[in-house]
PDBQT receptor file of N, H, CA, C and O in Angstrom, charges set to zero:
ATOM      1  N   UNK A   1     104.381 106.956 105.909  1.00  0.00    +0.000 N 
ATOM      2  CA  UNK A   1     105.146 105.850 106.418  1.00  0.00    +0.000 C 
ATOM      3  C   UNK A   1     106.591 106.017 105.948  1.00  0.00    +0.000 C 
ATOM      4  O   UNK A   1     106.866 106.206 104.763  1.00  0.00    +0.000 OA
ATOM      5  N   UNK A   2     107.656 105.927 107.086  1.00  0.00    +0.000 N 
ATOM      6  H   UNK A   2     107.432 105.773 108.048  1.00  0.00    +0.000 HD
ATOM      7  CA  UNK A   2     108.693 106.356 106.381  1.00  0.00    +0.000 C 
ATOM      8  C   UNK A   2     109.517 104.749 106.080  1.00  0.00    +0.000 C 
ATOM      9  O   UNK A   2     108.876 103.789 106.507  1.00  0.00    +0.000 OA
ATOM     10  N   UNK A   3     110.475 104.516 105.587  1.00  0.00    +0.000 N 
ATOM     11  H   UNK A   3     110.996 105.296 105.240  1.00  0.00    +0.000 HD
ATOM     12  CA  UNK A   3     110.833 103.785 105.077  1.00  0.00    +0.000 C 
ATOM     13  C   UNK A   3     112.396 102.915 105.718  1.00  0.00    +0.000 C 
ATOM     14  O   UNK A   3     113.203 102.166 105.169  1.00  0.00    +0.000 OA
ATOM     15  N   UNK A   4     112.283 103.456 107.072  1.00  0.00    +0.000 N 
ATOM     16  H   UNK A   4     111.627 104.065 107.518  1.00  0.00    +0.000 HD
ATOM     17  CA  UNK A   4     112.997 102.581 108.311  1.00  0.00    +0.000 C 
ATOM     18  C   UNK A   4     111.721 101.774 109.208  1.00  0.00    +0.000 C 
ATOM     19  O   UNK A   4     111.900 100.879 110.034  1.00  0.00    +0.000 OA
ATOM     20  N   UNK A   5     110.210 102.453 108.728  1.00  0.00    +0.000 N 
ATOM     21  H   UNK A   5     110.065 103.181 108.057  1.00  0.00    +0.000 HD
ATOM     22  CA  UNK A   5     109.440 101.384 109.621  1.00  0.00    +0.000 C 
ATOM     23  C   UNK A   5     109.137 100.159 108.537  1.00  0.00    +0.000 C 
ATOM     24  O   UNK A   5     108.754  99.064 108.950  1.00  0.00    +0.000 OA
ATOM     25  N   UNK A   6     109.316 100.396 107.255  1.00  0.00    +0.000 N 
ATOM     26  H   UNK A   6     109.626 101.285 106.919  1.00  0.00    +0.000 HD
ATOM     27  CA  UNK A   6     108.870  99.419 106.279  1.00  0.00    +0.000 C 
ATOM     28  C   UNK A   6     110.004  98.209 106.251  1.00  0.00    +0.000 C 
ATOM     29  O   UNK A   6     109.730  97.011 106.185  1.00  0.00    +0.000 OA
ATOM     30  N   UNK A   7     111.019  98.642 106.299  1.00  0.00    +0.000 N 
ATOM     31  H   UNK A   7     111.241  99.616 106.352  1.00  0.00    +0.000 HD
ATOM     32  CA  UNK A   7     112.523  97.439 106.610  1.00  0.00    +0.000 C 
ATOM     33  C   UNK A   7     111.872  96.772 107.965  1.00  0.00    +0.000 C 
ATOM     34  O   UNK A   7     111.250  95.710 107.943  1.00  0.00    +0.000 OA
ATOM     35  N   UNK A   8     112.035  97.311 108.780  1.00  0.00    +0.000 N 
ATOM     36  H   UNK A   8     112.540  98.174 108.797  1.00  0.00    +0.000 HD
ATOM     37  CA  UNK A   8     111.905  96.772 110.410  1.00  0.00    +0.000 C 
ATOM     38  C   UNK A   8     110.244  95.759 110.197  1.00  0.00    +0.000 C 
ATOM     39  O   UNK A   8     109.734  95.167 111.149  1.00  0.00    +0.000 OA
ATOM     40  N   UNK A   9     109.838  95.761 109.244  1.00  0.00    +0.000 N 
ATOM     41  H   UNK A   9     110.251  96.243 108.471  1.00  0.00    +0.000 HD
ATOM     42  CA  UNK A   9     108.410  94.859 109.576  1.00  0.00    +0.000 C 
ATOM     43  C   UNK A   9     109.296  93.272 108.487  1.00  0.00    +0.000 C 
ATOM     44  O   UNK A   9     110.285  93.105 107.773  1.00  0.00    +0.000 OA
ATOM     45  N   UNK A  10     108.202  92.519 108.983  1.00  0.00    +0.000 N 
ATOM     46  H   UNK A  10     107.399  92.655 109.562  1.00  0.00    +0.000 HD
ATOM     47  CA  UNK A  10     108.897  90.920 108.143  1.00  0.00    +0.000 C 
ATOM     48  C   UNK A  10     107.645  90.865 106.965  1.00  0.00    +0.000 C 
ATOM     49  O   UNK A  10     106.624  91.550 106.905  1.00  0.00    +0.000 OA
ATOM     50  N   UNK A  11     108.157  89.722 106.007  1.00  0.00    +0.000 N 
ATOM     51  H   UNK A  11     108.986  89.166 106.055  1.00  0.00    +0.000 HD
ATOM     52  CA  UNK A  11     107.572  89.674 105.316  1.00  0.00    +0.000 C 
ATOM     53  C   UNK A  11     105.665  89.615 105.077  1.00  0.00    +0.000 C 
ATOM     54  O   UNK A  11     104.887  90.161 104.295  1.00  0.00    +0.000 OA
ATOM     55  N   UNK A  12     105.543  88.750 106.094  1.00  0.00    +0.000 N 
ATOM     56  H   UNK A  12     106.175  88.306 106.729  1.00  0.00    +0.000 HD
ATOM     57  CA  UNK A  12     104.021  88.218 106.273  1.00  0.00    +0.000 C 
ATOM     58  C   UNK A  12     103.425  89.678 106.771  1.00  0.00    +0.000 C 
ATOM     59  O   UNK A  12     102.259  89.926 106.465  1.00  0.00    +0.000 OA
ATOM     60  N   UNK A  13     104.250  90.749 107.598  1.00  0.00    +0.000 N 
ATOM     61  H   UNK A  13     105.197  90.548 107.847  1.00  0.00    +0.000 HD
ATOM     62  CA  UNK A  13     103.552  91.947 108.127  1.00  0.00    +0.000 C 
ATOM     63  C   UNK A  13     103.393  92.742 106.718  1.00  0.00    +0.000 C 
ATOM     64  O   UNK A  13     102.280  93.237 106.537  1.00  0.00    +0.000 OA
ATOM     65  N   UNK A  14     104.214  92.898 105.855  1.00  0.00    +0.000 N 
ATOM     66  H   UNK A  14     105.118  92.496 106.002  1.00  0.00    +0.000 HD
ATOM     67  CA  UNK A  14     104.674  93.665 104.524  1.00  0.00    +0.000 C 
ATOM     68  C   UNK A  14     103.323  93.071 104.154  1.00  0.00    +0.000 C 
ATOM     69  O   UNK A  14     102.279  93.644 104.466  1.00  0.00    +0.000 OA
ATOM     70  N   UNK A  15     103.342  92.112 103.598  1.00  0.00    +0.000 N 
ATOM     71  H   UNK A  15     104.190  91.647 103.344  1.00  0.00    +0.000 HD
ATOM     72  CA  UNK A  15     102.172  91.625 102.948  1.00  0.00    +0.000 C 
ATOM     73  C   UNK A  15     100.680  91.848 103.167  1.00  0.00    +0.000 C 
ATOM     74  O   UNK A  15      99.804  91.964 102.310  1.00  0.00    +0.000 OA
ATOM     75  N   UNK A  16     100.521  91.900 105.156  1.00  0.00    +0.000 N 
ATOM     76  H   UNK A  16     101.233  91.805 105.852  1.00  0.00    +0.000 HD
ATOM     77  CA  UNK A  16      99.415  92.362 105.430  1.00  0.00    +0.000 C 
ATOM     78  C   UNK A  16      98.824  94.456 105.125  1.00  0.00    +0.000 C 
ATOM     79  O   UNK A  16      97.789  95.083 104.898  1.00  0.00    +0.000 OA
ATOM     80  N   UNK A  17      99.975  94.668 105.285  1.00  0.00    +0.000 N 
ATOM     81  H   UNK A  17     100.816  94.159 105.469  1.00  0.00    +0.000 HD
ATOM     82  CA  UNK A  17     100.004  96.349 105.400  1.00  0.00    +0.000 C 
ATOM     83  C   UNK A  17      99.751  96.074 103.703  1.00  0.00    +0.000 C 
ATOM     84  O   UNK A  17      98.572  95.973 103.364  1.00  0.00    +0.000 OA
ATOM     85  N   UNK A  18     100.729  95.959 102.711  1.00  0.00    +0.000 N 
ATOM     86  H   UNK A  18     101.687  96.042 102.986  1.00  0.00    +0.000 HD
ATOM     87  CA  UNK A  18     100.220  96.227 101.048  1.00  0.00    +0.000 C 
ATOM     88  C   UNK A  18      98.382  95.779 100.997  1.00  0.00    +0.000 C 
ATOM     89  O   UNK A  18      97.649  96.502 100.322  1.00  0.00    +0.000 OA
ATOM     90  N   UNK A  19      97.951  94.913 101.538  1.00  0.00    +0.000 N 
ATOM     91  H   UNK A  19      98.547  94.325 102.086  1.00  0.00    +0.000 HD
ATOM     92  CA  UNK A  19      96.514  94.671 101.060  1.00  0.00    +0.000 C 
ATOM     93  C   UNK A  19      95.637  95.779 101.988  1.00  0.00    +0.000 C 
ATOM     94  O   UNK A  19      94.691  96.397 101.500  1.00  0.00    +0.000 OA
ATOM     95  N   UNK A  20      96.001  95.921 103.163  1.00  0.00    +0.000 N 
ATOM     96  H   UNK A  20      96.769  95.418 103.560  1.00  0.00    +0.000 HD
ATOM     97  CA  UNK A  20      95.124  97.594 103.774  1.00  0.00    +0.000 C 
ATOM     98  C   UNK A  20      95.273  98.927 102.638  1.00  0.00    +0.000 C 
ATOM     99  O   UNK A  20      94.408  99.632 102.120  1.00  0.00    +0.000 OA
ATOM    100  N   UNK A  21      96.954  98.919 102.497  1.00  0.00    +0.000 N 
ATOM    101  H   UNK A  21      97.657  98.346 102.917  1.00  0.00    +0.000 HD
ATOM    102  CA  UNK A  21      97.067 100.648 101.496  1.00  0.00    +0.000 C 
ATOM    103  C   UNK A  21      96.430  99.878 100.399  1.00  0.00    +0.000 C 
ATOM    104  O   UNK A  21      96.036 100.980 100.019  1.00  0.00    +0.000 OA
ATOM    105  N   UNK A  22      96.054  99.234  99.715  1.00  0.00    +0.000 N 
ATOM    106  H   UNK A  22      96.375  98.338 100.023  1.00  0.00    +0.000 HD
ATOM    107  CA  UNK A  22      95.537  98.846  98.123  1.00  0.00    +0.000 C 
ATOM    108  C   UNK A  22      93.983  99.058  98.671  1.00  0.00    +0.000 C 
ATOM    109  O   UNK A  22      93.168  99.472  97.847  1.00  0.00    +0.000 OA
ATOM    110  N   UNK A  23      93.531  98.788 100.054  1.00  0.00    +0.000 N 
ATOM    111  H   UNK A  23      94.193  98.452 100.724  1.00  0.00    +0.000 HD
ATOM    112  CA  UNK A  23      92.291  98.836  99.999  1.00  0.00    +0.000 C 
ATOM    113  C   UNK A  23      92.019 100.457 100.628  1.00  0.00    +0.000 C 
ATOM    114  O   UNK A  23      90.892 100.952 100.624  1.00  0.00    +0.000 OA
ATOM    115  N   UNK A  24      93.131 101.118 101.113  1.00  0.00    +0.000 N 
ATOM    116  H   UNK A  24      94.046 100.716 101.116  1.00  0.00    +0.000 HD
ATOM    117  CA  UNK A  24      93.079 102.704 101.178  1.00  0.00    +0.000 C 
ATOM    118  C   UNK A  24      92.888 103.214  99.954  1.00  0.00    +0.000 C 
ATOM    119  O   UNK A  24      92.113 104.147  99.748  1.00  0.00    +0.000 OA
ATOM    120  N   UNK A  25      93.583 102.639  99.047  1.00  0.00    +0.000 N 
ATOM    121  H   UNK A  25      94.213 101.881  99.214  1.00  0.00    +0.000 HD
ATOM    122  CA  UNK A  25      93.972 103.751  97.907  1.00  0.00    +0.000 C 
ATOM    123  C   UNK A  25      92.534 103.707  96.687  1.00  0.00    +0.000 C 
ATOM    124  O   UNK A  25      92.053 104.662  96.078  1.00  0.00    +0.000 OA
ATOM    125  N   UNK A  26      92.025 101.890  96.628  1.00  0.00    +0.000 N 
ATOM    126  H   UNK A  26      92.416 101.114  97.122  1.00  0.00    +0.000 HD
ATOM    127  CA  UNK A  26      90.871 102.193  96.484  1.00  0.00    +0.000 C 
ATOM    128  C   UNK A  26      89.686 103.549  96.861  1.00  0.00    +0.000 C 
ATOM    129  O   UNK A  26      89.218 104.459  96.176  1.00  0.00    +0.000 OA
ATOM    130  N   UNK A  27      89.469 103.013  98.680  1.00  0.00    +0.000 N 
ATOM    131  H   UNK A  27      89.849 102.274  99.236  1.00  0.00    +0.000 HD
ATOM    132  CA  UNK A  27      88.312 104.014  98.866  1.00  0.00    +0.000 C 
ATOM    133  C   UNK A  27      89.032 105.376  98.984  1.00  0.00    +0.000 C 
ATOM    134  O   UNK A  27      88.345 106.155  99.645  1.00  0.00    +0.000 OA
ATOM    135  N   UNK A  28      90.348 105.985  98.500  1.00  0.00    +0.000 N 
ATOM    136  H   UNK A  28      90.906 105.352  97.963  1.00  0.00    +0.000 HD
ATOM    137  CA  UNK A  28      90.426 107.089  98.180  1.00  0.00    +0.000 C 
ATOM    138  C   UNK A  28      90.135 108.080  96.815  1.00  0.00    +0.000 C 
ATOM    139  O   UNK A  28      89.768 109.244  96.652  1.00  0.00    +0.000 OA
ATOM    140  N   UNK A  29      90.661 106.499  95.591  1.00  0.00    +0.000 N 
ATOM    141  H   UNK A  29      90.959 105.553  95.722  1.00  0.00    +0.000 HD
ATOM    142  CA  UNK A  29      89.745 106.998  94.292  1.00  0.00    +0.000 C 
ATOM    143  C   UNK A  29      88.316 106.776  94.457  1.00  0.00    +0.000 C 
ATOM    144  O   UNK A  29      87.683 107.529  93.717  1.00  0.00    +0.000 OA
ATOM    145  N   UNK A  30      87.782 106.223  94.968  1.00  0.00    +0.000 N 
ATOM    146  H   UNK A  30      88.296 105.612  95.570  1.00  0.00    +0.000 HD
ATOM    147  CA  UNK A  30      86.313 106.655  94.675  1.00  0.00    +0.000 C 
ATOM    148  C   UNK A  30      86.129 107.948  95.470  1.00  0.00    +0.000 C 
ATOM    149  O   UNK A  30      85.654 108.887  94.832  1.00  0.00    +0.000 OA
ATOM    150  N   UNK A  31      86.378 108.121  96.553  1.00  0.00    +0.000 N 
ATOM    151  H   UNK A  31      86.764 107.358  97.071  1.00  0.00    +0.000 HD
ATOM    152  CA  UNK A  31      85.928 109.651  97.217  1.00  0.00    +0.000 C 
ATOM    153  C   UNK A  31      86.259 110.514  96.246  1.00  0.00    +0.000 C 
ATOM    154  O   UNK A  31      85.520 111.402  95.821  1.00  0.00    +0.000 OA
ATOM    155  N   UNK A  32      87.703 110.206  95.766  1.00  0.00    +0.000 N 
ATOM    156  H   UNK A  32      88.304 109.485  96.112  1.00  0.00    +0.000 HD
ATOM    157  CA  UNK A  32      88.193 111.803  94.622  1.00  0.00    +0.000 C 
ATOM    158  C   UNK A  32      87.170 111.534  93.515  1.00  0.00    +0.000 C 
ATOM    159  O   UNK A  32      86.694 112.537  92.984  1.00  0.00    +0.000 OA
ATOM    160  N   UNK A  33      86.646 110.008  92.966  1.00  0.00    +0.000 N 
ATOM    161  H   UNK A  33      87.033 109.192  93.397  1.00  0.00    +0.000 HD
ATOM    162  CA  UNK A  33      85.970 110.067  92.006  1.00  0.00    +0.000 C 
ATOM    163  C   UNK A  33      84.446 110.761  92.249  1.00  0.00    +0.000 C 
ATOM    164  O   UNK A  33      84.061 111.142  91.143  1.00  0.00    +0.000 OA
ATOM    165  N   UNK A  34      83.532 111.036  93.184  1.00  0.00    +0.000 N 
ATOM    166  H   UNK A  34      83.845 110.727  94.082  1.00  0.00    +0.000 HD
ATOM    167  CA  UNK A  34      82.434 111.616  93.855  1.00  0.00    +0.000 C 
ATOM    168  C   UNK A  34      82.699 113.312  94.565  1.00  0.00    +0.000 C 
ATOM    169  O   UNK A  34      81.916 113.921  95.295  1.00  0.00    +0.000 OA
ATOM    170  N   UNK A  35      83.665 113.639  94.208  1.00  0.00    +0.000 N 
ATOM    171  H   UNK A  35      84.300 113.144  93.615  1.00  0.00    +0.000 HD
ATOM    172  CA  UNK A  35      84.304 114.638  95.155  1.00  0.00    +0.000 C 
ATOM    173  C   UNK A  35      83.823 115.086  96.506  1.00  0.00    +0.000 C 
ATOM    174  O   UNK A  35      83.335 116.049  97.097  1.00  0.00    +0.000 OA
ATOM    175  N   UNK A  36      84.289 113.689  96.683  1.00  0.00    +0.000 N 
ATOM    176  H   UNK A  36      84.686 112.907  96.202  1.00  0.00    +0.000 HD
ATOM    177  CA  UNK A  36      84.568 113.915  98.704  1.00  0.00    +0.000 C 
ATOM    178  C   UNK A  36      85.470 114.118  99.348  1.00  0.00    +0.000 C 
ATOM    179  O   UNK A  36      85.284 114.458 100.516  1.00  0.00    +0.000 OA
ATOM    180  N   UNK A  37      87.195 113.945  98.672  1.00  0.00    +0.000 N 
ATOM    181  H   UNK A  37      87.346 113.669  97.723  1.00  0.00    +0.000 HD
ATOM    182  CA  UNK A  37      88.426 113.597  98.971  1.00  0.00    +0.000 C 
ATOM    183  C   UNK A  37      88.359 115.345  98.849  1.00  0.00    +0.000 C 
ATOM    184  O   UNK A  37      88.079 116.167  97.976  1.00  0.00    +0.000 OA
ATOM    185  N   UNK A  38      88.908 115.358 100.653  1.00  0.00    +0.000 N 
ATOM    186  H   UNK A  38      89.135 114.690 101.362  1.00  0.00    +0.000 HD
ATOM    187  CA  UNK A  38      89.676 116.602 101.081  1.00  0.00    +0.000 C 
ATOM    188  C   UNK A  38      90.824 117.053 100.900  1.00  0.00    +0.000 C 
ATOM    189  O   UNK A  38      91.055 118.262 100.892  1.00  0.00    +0.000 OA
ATOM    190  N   UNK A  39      91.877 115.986 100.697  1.00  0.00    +0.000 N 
ATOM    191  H   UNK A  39      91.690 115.003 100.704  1.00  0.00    +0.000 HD
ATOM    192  CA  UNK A  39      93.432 116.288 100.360  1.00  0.00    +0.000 C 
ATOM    193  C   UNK A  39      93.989 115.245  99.392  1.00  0.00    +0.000 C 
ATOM    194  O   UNK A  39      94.489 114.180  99.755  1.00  0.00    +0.000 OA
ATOM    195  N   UNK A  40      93.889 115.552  98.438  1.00  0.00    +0.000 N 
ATOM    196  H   UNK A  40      93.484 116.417  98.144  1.00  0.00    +0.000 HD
ATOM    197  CA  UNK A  40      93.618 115.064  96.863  1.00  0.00    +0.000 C 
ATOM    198  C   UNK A  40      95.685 114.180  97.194  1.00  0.00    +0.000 C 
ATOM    199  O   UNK A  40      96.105 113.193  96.591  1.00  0.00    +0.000 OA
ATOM    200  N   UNK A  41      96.470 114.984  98.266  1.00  0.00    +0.000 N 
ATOM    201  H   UNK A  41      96.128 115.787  98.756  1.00  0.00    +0.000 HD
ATOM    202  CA  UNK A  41      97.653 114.634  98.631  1.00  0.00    +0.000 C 
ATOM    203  C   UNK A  41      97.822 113.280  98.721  1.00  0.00    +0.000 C 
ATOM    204  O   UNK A  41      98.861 112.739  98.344  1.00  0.00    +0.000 OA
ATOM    205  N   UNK A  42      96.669 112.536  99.300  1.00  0.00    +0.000 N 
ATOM    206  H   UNK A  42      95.825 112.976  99.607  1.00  0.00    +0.000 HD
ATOM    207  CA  UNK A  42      96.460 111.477  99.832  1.00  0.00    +0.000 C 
ATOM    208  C   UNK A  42      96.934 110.504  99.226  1.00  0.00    +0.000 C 
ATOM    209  O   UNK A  42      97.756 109.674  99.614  1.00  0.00    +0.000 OA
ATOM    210  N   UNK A  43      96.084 110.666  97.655  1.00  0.00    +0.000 N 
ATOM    211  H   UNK A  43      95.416 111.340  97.340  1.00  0.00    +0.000 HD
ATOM    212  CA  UNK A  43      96.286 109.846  97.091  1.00  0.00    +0.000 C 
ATOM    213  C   UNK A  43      97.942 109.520  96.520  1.00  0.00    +0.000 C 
ATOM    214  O   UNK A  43      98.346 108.377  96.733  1.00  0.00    +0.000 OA
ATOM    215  N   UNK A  44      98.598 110.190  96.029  1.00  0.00    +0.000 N 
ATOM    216  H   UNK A  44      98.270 111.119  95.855  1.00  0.00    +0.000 HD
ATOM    217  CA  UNK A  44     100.116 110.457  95.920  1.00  0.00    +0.000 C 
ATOM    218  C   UNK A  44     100.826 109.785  97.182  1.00  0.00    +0.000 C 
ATOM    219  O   UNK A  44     101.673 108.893  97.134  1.00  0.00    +0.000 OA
ATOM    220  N   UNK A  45     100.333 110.367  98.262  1.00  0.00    +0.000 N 
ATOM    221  H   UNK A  45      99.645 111.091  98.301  1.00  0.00    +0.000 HD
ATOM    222  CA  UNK A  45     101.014 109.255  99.607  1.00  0.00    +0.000 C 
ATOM    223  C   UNK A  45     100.379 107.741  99.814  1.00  0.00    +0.000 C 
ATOM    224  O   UNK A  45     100.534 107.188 100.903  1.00  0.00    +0.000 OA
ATOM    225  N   UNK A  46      99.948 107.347  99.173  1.00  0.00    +0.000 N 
ATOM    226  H   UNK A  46      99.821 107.796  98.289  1.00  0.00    +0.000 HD
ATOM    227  CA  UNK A  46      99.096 106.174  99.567  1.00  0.00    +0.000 C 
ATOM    228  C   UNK A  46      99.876 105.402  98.271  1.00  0.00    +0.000 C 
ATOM    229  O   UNK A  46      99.896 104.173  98.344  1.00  0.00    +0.000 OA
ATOM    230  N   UNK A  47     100.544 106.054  97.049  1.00  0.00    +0.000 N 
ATOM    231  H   UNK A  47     100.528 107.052  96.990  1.00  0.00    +0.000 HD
ATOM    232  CA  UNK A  47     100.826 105.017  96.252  1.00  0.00    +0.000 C 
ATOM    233  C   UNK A  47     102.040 105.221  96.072  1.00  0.00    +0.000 C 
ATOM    234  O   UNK A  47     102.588 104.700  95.101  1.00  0.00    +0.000 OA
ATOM    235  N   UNK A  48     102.889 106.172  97.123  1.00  0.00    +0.000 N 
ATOM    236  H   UNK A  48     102.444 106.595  97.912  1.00  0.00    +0.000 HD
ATOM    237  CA  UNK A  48     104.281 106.213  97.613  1.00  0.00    +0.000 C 
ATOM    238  C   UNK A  48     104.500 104.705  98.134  1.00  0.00    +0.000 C 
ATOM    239  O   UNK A  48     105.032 103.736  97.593  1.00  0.00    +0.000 OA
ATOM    240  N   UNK A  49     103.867 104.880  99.431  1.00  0.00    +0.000 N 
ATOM    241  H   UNK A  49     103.435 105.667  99.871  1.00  0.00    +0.000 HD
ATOM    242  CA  UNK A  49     103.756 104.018 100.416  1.00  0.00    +0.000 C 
ATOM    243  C   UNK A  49     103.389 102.368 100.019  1.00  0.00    +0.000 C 
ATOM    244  O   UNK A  49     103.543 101.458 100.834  1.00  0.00    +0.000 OA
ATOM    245  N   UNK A  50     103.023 102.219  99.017  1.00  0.00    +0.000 N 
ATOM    246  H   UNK A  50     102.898 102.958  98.355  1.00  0.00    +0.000 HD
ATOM    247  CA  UNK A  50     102.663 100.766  97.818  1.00  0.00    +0.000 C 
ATOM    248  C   UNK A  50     103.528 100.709  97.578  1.00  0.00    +0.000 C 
ATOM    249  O   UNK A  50     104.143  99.764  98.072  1.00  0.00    +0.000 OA
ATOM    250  N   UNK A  51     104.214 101.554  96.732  1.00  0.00    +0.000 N 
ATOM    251  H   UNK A  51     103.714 102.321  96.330  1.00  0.00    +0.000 HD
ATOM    252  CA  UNK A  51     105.727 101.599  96.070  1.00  0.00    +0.000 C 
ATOM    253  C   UNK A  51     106.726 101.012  97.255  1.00  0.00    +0.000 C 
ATOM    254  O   UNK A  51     107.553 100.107  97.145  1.00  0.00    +0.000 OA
ATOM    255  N   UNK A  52     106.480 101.605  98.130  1.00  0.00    +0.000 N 
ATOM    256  H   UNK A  52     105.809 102.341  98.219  1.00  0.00    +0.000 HD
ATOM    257  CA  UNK A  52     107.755 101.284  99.232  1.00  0.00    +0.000 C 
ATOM    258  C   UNK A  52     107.609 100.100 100.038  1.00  0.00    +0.000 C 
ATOM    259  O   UNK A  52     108.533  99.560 100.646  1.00  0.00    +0.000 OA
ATOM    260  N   UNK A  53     106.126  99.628 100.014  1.00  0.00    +0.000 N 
ATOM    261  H   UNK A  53     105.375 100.066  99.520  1.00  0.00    +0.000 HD
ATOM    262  CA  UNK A  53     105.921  98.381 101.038  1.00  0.00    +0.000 C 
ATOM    263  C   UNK A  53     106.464  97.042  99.670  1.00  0.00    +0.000 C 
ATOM    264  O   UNK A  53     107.115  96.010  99.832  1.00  0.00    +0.000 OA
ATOM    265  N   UNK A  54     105.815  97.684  98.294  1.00  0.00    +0.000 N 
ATOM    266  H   UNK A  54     105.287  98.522  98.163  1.00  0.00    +0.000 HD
ATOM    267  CA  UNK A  54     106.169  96.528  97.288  1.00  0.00    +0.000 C 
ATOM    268  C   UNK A  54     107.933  96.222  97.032  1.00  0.00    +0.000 C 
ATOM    269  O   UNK A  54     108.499  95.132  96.941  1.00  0.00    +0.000 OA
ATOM    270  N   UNK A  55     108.392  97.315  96.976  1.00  0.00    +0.000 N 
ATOM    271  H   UNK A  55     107.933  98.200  97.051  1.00  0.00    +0.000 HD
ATOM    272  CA  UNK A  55     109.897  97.482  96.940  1.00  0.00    +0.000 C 
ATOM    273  C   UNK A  55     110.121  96.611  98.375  1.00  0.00    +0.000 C 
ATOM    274  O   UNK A  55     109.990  95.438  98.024  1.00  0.00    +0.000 OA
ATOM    275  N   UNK A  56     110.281  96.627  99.212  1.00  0.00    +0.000 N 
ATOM    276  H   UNK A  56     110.387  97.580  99.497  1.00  0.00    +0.000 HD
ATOM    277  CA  UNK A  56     111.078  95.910 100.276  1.00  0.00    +0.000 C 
ATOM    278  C   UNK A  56     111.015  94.546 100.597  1.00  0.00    +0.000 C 
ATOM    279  O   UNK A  56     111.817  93.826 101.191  1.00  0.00    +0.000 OA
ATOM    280  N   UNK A  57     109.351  94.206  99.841  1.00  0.00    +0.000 N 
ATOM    281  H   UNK A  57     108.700  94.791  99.359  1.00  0.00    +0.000 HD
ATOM    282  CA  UNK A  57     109.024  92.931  99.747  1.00  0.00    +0.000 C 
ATOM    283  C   UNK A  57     110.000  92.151  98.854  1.00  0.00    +0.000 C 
ATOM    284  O   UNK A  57     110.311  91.041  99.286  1.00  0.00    +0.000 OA
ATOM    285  N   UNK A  58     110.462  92.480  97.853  1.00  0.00    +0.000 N 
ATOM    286  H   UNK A  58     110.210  93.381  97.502  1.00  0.00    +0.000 HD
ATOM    287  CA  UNK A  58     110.607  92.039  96.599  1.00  0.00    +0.000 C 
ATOM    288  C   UNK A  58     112.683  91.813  97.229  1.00  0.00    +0.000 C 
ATOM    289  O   UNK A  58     113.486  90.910  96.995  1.00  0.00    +0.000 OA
ATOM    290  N   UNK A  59     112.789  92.865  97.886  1.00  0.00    +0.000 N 
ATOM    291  H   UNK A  59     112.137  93.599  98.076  1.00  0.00    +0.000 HD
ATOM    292  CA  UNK A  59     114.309  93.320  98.299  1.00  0.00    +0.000 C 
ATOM    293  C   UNK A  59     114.197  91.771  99.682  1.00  0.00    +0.000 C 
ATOM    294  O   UNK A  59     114.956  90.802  99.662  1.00  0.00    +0.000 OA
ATOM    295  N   UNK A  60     113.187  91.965 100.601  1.00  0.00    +0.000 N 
ATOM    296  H   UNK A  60     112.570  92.752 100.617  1.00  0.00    +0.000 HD
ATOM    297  CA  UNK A  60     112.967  90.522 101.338  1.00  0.00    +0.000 C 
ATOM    298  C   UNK A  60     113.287  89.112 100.622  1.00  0.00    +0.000 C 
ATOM    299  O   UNK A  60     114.279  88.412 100.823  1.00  0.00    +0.000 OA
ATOM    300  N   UNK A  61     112.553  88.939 100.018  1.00  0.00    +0.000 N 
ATOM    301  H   UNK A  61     111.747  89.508  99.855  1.00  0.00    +0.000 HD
ATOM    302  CA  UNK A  61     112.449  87.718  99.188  1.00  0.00    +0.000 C 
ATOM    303  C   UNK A  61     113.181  87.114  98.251  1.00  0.00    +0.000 C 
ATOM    304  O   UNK A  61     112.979  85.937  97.953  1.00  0.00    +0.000 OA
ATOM    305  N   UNK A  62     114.472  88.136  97.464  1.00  0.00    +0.000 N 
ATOM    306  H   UNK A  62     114.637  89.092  97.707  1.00  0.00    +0.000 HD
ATOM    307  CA  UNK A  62     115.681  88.252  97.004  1.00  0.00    +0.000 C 
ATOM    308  C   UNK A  62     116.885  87.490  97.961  1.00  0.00    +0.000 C 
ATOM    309  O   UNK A  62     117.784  86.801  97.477  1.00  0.00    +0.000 OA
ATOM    310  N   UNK A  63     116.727  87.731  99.255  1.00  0.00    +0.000 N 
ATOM    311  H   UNK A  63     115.997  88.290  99.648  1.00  0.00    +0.000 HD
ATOM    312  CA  UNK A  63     117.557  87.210  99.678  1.00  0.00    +0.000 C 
ATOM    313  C   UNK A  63     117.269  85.745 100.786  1.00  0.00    +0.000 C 
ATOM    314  O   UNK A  63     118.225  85.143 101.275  1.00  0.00    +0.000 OA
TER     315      UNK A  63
């Protein structure tokens, strides 16, 4: 997710997308924890993408 589609969403959308990636990033540690997880990458992009949906929220709500 790059981080001109994360500006362009409003707050209530921000909010819905952070509780999907928190529930991605979950069922991605358990797959890596069982070793099922194919691109171990995933996980690193999935808590980019937290980082960046939480950051814009916080940058939203500031003003």
């Amino acid at each position: 997710m790059k981080a001109s589609e994360v500006r362009a969403m409003s707050v209530a959308e921000l909010n819905t997308k952070l509780d999907a990636l928190k529930k991605d990033l979950f069922m991605l540690r358990m797959q890596h924890a069982t070793n099922q997880l194919d691109n171990p990458q995933k996980l690193v992009q999935t808590k980019r993408d937290i980082a960046r949906v939480k950051t814009m929220i916080r940058e939203k709500e500031e003003k």
